[in-house]
C-alpha positions as CSV (number, residue, x, y, z in Angstrom):
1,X,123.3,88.5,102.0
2,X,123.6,84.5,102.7
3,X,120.8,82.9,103.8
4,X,120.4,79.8,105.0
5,X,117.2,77.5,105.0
6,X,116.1,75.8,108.1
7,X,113.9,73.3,105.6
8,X,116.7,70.8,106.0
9,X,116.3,70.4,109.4
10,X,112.3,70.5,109.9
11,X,110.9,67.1,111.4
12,X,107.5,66.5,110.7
13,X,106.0,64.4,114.1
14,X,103.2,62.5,114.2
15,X,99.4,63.4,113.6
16,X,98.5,62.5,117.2
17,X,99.7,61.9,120.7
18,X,100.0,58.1,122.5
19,X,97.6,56.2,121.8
20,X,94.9,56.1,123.7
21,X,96.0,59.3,124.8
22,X,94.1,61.4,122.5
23,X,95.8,64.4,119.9
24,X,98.9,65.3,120.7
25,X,99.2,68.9,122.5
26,X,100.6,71.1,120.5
27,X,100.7,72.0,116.4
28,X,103.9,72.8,116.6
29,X,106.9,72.5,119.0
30,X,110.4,74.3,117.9
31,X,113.1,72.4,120.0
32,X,116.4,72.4,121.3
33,X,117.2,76.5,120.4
34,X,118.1,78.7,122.6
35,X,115.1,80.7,123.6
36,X,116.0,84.9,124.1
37,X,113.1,86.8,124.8
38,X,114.1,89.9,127.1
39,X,110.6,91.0,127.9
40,X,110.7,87.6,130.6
41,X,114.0,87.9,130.9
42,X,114.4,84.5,129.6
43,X,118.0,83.4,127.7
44,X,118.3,79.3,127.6
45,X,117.7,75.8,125.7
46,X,114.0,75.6,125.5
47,X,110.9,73.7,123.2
48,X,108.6,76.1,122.3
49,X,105.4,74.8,122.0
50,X,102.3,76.3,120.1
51,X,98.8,75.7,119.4
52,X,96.1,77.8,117.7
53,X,98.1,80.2,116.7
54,X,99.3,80.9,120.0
55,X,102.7,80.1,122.2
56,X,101.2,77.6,125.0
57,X,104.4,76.1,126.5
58,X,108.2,77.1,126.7
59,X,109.7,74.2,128.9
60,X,113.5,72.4,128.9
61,X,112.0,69.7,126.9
62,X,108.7,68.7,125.2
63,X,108.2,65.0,124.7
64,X,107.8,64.3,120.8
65,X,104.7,62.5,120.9
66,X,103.5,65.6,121.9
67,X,103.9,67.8,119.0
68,X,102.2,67.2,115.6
69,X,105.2,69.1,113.4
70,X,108.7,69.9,114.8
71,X,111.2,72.3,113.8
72,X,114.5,71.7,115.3
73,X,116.1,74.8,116.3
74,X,119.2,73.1,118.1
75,X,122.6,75.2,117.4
76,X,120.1,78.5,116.7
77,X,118.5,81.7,118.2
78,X,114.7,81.5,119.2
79,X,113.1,85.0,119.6
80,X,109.8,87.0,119.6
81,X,109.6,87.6,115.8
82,X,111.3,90.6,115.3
83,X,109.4,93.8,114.3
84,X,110.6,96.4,112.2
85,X,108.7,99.7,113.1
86,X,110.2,101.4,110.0
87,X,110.3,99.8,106.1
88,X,108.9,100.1,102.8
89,X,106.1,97.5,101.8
90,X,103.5,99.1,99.7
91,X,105.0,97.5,96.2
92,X,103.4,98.9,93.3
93,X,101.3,101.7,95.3
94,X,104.7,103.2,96.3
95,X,107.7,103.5,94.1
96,X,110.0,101.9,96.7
97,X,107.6,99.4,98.6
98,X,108.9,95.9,98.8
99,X,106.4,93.1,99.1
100,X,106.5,92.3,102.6
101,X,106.9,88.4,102.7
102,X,109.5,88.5,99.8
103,X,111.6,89.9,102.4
104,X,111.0,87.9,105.2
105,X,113.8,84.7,104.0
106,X,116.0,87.8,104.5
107,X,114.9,89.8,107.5
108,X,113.6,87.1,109.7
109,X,110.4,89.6,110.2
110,X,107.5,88.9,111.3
111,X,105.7,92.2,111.8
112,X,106.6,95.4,109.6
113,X,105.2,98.9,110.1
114,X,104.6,100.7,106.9
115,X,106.4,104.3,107.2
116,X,104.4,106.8,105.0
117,X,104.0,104.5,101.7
118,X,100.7,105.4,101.3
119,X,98.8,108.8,101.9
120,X,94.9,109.3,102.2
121,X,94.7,108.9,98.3
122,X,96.0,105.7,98.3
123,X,96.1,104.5,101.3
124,X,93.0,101.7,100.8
125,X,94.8,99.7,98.6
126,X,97.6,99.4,100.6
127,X,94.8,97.6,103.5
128,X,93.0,96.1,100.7
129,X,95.2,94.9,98.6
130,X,98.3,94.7,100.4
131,X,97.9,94.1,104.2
132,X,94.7,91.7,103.7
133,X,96.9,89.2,101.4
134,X,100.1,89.2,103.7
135,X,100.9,86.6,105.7
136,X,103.2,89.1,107.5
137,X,101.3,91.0,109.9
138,X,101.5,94.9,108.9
139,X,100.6,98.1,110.2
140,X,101.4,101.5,109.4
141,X,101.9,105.4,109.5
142,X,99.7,107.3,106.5
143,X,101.5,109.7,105.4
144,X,100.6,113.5,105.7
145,X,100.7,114.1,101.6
146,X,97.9,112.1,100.4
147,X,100.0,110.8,97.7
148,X,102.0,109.1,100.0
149,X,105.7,107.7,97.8
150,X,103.9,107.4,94.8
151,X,105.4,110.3,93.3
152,X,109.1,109.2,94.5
153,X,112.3,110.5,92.9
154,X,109.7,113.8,92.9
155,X,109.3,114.9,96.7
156,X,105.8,114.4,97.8
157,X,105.5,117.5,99.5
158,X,107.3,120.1,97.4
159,X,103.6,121.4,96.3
160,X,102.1,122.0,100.7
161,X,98.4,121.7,99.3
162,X,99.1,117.9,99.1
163,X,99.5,118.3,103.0
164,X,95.6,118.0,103.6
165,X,95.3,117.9,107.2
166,X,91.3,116.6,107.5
167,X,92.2,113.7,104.3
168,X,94.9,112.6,106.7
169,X,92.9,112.3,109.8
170,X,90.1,111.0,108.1
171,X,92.8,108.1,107.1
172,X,94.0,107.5,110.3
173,X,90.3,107.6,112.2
174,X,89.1,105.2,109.7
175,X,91.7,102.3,110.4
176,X,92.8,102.2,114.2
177,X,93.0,98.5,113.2
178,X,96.5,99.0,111.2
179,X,97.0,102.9,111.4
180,X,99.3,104.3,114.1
181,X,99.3,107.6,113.5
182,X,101.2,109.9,110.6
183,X,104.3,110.4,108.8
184,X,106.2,113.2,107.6
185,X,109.6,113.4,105.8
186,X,111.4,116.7,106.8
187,X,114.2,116.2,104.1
188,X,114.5,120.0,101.9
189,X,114.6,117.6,98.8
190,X,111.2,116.6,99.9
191,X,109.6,119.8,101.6
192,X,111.3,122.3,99.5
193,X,110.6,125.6,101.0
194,X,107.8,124.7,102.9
195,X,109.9,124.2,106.1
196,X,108.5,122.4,108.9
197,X,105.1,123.4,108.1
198,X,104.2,119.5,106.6
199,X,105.7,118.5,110.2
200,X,103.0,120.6,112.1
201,X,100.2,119.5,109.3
202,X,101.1,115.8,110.5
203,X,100.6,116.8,114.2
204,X,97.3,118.6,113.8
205,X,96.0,115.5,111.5
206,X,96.7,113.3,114.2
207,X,95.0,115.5,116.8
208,X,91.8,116.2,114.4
209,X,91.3,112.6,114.2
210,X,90.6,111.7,117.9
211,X,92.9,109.1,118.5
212,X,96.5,108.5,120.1
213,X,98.1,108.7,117.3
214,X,102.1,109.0,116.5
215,X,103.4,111.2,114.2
216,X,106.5,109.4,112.9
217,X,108.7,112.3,111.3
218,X,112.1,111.8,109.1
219,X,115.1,113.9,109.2
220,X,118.1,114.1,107.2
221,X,119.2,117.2,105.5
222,X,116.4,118.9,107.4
223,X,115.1,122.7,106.5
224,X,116.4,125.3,108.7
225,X,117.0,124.8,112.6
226,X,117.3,121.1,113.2
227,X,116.2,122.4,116.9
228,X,113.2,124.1,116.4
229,X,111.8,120.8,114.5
230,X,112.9,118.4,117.4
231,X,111.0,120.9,119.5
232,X,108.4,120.2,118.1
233,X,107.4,116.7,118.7
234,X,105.6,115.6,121.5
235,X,106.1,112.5,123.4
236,X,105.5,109.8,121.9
237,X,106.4,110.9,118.9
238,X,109.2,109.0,116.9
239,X,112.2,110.7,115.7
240,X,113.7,108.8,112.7
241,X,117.1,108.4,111.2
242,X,118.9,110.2,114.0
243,X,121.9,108.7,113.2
244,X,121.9,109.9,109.3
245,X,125.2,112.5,107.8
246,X,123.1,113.5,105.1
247,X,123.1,117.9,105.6
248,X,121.7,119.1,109.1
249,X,122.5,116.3,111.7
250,X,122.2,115.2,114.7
251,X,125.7,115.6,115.9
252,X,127.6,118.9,114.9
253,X,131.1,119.8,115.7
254,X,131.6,117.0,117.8
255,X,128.2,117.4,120.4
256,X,124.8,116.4,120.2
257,X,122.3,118.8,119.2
258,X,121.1,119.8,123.2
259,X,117.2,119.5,121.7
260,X,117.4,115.9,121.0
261,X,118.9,114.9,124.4
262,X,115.9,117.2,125.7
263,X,113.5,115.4,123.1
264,X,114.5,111.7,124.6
265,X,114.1,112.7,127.9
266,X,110.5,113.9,127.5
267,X,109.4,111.2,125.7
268,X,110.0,111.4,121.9
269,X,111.3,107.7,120.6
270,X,114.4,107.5,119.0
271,X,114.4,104.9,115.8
272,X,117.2,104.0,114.0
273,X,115.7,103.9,110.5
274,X,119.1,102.4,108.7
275,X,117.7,102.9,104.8
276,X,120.0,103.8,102.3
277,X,122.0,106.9,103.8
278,X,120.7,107.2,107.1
279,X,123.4,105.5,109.2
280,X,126.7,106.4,109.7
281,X,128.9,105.1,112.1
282,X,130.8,108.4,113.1
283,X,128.0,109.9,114.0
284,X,125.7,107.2,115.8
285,X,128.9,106.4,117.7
286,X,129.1,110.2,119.1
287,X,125.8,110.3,119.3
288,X,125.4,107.5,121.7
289,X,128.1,108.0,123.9
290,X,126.8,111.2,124.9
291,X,123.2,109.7,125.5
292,X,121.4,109.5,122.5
293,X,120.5,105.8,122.3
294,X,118.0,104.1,120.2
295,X,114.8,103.3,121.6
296,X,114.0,101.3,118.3
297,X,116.0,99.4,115.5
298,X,114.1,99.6,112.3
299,X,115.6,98.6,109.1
300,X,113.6,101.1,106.8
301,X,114.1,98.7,103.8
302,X,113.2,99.7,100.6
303,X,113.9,98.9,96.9
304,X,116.9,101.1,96.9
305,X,118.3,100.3,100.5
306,X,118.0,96.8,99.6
307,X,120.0,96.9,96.7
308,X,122.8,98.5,98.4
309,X,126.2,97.2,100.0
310,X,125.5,98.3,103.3
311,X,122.3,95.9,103.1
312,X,119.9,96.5,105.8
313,X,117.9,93.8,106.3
314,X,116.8,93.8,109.9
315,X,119.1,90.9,111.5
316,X,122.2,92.6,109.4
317,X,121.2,96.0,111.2
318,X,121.4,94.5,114.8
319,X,124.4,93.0,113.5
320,X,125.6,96.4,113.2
321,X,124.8,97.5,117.0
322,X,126.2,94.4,118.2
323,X,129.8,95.6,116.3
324,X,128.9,99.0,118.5
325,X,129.3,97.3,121.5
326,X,125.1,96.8,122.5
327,X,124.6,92.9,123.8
328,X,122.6,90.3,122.1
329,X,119.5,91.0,124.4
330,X,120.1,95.0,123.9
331,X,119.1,94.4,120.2
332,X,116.9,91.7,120.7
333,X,114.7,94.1,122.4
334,X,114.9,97.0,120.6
335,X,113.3,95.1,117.6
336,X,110.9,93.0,119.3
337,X,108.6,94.4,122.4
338,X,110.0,97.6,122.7
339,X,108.9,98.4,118.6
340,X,105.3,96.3,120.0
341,X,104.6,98.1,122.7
342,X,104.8,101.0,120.6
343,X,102.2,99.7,118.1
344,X,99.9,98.8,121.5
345,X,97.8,97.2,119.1
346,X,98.3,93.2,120.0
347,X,98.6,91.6,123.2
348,X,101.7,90.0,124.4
349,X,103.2,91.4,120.8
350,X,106.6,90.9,120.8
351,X,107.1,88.7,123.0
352,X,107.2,84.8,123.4
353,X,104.6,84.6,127.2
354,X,102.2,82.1,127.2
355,X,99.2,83.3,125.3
356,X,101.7,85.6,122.6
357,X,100.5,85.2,119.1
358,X,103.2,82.0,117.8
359,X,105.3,84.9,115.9
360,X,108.5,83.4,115.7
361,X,112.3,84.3,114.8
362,X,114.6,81.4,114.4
363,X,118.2,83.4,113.9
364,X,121.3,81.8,113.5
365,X,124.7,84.0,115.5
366,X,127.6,83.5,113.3
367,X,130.6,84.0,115.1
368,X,133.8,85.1,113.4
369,X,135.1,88.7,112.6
370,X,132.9,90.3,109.5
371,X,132.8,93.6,107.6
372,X,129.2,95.5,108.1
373,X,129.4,98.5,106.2
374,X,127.3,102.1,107.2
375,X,125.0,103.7,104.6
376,X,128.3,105.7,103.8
377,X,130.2,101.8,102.7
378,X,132.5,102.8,105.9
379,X,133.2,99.2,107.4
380,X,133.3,98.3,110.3
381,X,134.6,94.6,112.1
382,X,132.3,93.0,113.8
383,X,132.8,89.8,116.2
384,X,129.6,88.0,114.6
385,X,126.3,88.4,112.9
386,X,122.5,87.6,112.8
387,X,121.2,85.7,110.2
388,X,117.3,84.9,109.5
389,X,117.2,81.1,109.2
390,X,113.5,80.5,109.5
391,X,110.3,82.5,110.7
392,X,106.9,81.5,111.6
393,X,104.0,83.8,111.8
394,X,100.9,82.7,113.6
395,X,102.2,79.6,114.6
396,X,102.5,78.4,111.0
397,X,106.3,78.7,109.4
398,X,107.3,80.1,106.2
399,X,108.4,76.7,104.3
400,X,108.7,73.7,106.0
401,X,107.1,71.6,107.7
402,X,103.7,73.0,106.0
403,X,100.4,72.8,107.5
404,X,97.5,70.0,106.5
405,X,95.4,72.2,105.3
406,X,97.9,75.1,105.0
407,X,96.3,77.7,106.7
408,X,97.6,80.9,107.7
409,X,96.3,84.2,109.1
């Protein structure tokens, strides 16, 4: 995928405001893009202006004696920084993991949720090792096997005794800081013939551990009655890869299972989950006309998703929804506060209100017809796409113009 570097176009201001008038305002101020953040209903030209960390101004214009660095955004997208409530990121703990800020010239990401890397085995290193030296800011789902994907091509639950309910609620009690409940992967490749037994292990963990956890659970070729699994999720819970043709889907002959409409209305949260043969554009097509729409876009990137053609890095999958006929702020939304509010862990996350953490997207929308290809390299013609041009996390950018002392949470 083409990236392309806002460093160019970074203007560092001055170190102080007028004189006599004391330090100038703001830290930063991003000017001249056009500012979308759907959770104020907000879509125009605006400077952003941040300080501490924090967004402290969004006005028509912002006087440049006023900012002490300047990105200049004019010609691009300025959004909440996107979150991706499903990927990959536990690099050398999980076989797939990704390190999280290698992605982010790609993915325009500011906030990744970790879906099952690690179990209760491992799970420490991924907060120690992992989360503590990322400038991204990361949570996660532990997974129900307590080896987590360390095992992967081998599935991590084809022996149940790695299902240890009190290991995973121990996990999960432990961090409230970064843990949002558990995840499950109800693939047979993975569960073998232990059914949707690992699924109900996941549940009870959450439940032993006292808080209001998730339990994040992964379909594709799923054992037995796709039904009776949907069933049993609560609200709350987060169905992933609904859209996937790998075995027992979501659509057959035509109609949407009648368990998943069932599921949405009471509460369970439809994700995306794009990976590496989890969206097809047959069946998310079907699948949405008759009411199944995503709550949440996630990318669930991964060593082998990202090395596919279908490439899902997260501005190329809401490239993909646009091509479906969703609008900008549609997608917009479904990867920024709708995705935060489900983590419930940071005020304002997701969203660019005075007093938000300074978690920025700066997306470019290149118009012009392009080919985005499903997980199953079906192509499809698209109008225009995303691209991640800059981020900034915190209130301090990735690249240019860099910090004096570079600092960054």
């Amino acid at each position: 995928m083409k990236t392309t570097a806002l460093a160019g176009a970074a203007v560092l201001g001055g170190t102080g405001g007028a004189l006599g008038q004391g330090p100038a305002p703001f830290d930063l101020v991003i000017r001249g893009g056009e500012v979308i953040d759907p959770s104020q209903k907000l879509r125009g030209v605006r400077d952003v202006g941040i300080r501490f960390g924090q967004i402290a101004a969004i006005e028509p214009s912002i006087a440049p004696e006023q900012a002490k660095q300047t990105i200049d955004a004019k010609g691009k997208l300025v959004t909440p920084g996107l979150v991706d409530l499903h990927t990959h990121i536990y690099p050398y703990g999980s076989a797939i993991g990704i390190p999280p800020d290698e992605l982010v010239p790609y993915s325009g990401t500011t906030t990744y949720v970790s879906a099952g890397d690690a179990g209760a085995n491992n799970f420490a290193g991924f907060k120690r090792l992992v989360a503590a030296q990322s400038r991204s800011r990361l949570f996660a789902f532990v997974h129900i096997s307590t080896i987590g994907l360390a095992g992967f091509p081998i599935g991590e639950l084809l022996n149940i005794d790695y299902a240890n309910v009190d290991a995973a609620a121990r996990t999960i009690a432990e961090n409230p800081d970064i843990v949002l409940g558990a995840k499950v992967r109800e693939t047979l490749a993975f569960v073998g013939n232990n059914g949707i037994e690992p699924l109900k292990r996941a549940i009870l963990a959450v439940e032993r551990s006292g808080t209001k956890g998730r339990v994040m659970c992964h379909i594709g070729n799923a054992p037995g009655d796709l039904s009776v699994l949907v069933d049993t999720l609560r609200p709350g819970d987060i169905l992933t890869h609904p859209y996937s043709s790998l075995g027992n889907n979501t659509v057959q002959n035509g109609k949407v299972l009648p368990a998943l409409l069932e599921a949405k209305k009471r509460g369970v949260i439809i994700d995306v989950g794009h990976g590496a043969g989890s969206f097809n554009y047959d069946i998310a097509e079907a699948a949405i006309q008759q009411g199944l729409l995503p709550d949440t876009i996630s990318s669930d990137v991964h060593v082998a998703a990202a090395n596919t053609p279908s490439k899902p890095y997260l501005p190329w999958v809401l490239s993909k929804f646009l091509a479906l006929g969703f609008s900008l702020e549609d997608v917009i939304t479904a990867a920024t506060n709708r995705p935060a509010a489900i983590i419930d862990r940071v005020p304002k996350l997701g969203t660019l209100q005075v007093g938000a953490p300074a978690d920025i997207s700066i997306l470019e929308l290149i118009e012009g017809p392009v080919e985005l290809l499903d997980t199953s390299n079906k192509p499809r013609t698209g109008k225009a796409y995303l691209q991640a041009v800059q981020t900034v996390r915190g209130g301090v950018p990735f690249g240019r113009p860099y910090t004096l002392p570079f600092s960054a949470n």
